[in-house]
MARNUVEX-563863 format. One record per residue: residue number from 1; residue in three letters; x, y, z of N, C-alpha, C in turn. Coordinates in Angstrom, 2 decimals, m for minus. Example, Ala and Ser with C-alpha at 12.3 -4.5 7.8 and 13.67 -1.06 7.14 Angstrom:
REM residues 2
SITE seq type     n.X     n.Y     n.Z    ca.X    ca.Y    ca.Z     c.X     c.Y     c.Z
SITE   1  ala   13.19   m5.69    7.80   12.30   m4.50    7.80   13.20   m3.30    7.80
SITE   2  ser   12.85   m2.25    7.08   13.67   m1.06    7.14   12.90    0.03    7.87
END
This chain:
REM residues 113
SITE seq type     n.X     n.Y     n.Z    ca.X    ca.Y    ca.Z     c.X     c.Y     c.Z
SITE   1  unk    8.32  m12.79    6.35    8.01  m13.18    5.00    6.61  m13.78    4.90
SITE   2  unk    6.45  m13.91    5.78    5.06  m14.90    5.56    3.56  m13.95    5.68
SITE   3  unk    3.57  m12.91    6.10    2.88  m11.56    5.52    3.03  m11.46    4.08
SITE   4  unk    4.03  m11.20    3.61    4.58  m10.60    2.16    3.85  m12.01    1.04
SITE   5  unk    3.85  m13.06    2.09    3.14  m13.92    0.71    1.82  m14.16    0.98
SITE   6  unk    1.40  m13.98    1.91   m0.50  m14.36    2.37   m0.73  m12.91    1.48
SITE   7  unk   m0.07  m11.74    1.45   m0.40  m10.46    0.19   m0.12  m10.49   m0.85
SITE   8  unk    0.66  m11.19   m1.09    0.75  m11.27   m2.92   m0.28  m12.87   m2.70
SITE   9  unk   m0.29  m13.88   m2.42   m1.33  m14.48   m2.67   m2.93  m14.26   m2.42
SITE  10  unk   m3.10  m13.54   m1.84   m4.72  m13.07   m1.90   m4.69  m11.65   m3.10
SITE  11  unk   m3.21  m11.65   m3.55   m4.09  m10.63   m4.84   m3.84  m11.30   m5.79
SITE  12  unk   m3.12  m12.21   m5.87   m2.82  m13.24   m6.90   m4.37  m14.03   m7.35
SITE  13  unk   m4.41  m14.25   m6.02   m5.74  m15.64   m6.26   m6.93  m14.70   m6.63
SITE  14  unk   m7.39  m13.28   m6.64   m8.25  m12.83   m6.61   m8.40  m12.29   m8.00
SITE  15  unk   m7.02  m11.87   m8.61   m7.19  m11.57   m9.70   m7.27  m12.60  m10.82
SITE  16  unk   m6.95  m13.46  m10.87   m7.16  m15.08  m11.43   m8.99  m15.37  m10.83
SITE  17  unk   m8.84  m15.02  m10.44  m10.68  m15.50   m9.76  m11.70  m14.11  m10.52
SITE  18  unk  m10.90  m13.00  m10.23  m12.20  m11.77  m11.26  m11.80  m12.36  m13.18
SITE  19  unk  m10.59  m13.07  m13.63   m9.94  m12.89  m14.59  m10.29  m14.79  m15.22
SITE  20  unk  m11.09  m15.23  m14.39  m11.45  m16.71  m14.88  m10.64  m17.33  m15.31
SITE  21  unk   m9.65  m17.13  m14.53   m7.98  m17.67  m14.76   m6.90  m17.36  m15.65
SITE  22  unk   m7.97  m16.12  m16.30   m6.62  m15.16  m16.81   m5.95  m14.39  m16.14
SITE  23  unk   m4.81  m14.21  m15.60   m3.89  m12.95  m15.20   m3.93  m11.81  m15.82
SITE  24  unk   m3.70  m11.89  m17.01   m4.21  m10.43  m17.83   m5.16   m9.95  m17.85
SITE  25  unk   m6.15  m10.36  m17.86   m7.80   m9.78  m17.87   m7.93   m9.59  m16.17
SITE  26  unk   m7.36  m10.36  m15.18   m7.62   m9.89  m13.73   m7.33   m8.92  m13.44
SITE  27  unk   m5.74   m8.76  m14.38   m5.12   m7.24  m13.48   m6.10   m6.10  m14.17
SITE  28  unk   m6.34   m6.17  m14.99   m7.31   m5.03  m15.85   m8.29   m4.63  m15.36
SITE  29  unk   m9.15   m5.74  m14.59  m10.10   m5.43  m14.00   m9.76   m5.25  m12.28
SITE  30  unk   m8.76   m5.69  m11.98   m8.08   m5.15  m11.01   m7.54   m4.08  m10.92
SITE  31  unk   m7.15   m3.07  m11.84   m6.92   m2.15  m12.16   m8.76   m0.50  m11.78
SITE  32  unk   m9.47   m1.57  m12.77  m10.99   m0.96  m12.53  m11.29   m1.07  m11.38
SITE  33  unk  m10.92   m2.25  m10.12  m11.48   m2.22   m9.00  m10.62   m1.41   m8.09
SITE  34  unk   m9.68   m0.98   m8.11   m9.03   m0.18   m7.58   m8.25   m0.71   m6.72
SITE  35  unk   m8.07   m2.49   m6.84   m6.81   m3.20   m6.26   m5.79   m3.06   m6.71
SITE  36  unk   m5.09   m2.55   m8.13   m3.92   m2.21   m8.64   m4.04   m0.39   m8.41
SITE  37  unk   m3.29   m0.22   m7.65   m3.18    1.09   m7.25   m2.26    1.92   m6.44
SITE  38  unk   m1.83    3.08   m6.23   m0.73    3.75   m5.57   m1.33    4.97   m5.21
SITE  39  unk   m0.64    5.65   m4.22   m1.35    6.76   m3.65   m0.71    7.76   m4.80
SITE  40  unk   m0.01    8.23   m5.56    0.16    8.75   m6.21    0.83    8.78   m7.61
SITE  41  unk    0.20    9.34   m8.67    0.34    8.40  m10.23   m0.69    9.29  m11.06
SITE  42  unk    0.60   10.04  m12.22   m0.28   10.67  m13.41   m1.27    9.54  m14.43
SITE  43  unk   m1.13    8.67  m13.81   m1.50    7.67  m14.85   m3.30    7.84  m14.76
SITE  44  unk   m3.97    7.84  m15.94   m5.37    8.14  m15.00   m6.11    7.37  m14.62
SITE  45  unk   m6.01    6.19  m14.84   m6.66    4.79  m14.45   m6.30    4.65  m12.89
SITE  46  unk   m5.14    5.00  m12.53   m5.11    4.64  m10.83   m5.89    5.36  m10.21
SITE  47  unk   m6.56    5.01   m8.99   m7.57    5.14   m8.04   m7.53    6.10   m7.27
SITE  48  unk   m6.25    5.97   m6.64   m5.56    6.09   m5.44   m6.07    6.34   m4.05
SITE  49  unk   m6.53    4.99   m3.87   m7.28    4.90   m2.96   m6.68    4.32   m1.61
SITE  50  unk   m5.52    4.48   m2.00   m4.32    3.86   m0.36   m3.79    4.75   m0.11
SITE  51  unk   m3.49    4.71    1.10   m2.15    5.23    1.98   m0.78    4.73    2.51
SITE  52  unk   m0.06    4.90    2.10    1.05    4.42    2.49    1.77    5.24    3.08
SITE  53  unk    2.73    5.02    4.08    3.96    5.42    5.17    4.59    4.53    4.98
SITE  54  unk    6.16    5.38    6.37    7.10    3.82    6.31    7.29    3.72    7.81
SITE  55  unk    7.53    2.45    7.70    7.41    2.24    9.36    8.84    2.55    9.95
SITE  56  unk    9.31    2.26   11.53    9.97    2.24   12.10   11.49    1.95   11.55
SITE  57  unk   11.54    1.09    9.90   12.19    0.84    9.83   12.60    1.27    8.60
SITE  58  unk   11.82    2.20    8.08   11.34    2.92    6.70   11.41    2.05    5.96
SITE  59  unk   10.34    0.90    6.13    9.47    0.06    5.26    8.13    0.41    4.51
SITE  60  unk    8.05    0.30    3.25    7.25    1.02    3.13    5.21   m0.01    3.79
SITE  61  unk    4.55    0.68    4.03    3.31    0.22    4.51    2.38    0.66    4.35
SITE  62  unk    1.19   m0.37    4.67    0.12    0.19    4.13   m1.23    1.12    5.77
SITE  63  unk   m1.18    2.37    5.41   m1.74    2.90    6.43   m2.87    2.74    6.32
SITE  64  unk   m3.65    2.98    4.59   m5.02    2.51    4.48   m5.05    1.49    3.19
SITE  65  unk   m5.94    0.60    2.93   m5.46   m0.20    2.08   m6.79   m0.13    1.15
SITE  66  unk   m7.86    0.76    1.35   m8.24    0.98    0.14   m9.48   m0.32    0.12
SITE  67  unk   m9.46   m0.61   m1.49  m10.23   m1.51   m1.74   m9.43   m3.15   m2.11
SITE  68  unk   m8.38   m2.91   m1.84   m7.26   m3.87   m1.94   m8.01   m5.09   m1.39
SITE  69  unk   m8.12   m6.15   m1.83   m8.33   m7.43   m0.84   m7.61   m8.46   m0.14
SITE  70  unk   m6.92   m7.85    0.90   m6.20   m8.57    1.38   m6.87   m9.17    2.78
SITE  71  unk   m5.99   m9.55    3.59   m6.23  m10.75    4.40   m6.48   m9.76    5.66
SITE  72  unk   m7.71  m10.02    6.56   m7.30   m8.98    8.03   m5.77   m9.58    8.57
SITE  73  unk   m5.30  m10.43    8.27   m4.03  m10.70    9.27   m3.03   m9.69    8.75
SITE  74  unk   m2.69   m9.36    7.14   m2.01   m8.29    6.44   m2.43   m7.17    7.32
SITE  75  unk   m3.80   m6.99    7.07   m3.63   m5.54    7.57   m3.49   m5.45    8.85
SITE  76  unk   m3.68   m6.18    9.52   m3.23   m6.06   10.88   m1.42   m5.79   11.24
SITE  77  unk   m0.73   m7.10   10.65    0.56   m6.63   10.05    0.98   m5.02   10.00
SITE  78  unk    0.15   m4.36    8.87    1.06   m3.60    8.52    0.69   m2.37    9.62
SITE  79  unk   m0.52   m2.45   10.17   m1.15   m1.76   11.17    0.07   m1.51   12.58
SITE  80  unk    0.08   m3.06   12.77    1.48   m2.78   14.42    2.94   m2.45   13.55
SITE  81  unk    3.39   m2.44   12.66    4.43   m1.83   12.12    4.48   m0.68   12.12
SITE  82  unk    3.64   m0.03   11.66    3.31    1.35   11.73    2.89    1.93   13.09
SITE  83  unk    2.26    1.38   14.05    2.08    1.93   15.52    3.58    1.61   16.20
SITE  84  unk    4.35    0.93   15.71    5.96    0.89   16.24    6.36    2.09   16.03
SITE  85  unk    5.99    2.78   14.56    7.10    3.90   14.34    6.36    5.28   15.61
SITE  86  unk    4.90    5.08   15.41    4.34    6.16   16.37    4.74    6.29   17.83
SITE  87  unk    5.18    5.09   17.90    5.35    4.91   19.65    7.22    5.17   19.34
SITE  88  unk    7.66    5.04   19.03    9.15    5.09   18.36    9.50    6.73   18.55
SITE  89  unk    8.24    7.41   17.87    8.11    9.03   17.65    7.75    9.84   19.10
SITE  90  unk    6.94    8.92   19.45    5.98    9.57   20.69    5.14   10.13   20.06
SITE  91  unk    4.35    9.73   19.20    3.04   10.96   18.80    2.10    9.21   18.24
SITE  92  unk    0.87   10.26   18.23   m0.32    9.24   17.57    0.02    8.60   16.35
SITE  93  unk   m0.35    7.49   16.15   m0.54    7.05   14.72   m1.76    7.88   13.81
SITE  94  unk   m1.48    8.57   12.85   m2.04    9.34   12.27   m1.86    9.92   10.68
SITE  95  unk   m2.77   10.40    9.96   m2.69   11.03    8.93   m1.82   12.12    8.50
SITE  96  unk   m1.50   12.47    9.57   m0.17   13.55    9.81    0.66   13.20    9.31
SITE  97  unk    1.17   11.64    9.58    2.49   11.24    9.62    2.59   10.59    8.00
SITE  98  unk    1.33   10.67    7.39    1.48   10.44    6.14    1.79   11.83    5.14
SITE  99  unk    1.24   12.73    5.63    1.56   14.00    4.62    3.42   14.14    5.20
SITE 100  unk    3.34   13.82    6.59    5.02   13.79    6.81    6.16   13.05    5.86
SITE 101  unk    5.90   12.06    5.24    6.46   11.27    4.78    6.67   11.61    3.08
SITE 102  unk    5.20   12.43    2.98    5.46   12.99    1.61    6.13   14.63    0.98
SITE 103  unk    5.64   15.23    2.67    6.75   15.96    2.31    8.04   16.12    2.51
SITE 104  unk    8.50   14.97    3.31   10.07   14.59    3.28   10.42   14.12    1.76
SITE 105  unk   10.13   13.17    1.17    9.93   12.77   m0.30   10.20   13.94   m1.17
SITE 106  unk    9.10   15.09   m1.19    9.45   16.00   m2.25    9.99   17.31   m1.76
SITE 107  unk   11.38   16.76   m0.73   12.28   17.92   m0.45   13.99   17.14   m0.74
SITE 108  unk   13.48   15.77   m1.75   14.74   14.99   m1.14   15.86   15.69   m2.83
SITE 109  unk   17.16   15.61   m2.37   17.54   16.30   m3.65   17.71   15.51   m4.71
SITE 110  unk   17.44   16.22   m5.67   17.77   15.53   m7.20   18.90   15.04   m7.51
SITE 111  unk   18.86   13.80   m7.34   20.04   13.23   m8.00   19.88   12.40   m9.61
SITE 112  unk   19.43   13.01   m9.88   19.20   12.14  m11.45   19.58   13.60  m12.40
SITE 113  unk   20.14   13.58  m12.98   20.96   15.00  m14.04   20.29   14.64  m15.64
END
């Protein structure tokens, strides 16, 4: 847990700091800086300037984090999580294993009617 809050507090404090202590005006411009973002999204304002996988434990993680400002200890975090699942696999930690993940995703069946 203590990852999960040094990352929501360095985007917390950052967007209150671009937002002069507005939250609303931070995320907006957090939004423009390409810290509010997902690797994939019709929306056209997102960036998508991250990568995400799931680790060992199909957590989801961050493989590249973009322009996000988080803490090197986060990304370090999410870095050995993700070299668990590679060594877990026997293969490299790699970009591979991210198109892997997405095309497991859009083969999964429809359950929504």
């Amino acid at each position: 847990m203590k990852y999960l809050e040094l990352e929501v507090r360095a985007m917390m404090e950052k967007h209150l700091e671009i937002g002069n202590g507005d939250i609303a005006v931070g995320l907006c411009k957090g939004v423009d800086a390409g810290w509010i973002t997902t690797m994939i999204s019709p929306w056209k304002y997102n960036k998508g300037n991250i990568l995400l996988m799931r680790d060992a434990e199909n957590a989801v993680r961050y493989y590249d984090t973009g322009d996000m400002p988080l803490p090197k200890e986060v990304k370090e975090y999410h870095l050995e999580k993700l070299q668990s699942r590679a060594k877990k696999e026997g293969r490299p930690l790699s970009f591979d294993m991210v198109v892997a993940d997405l095309q497991y995703a859009s083969r999964l069946p429809n359950v929504i009617k």
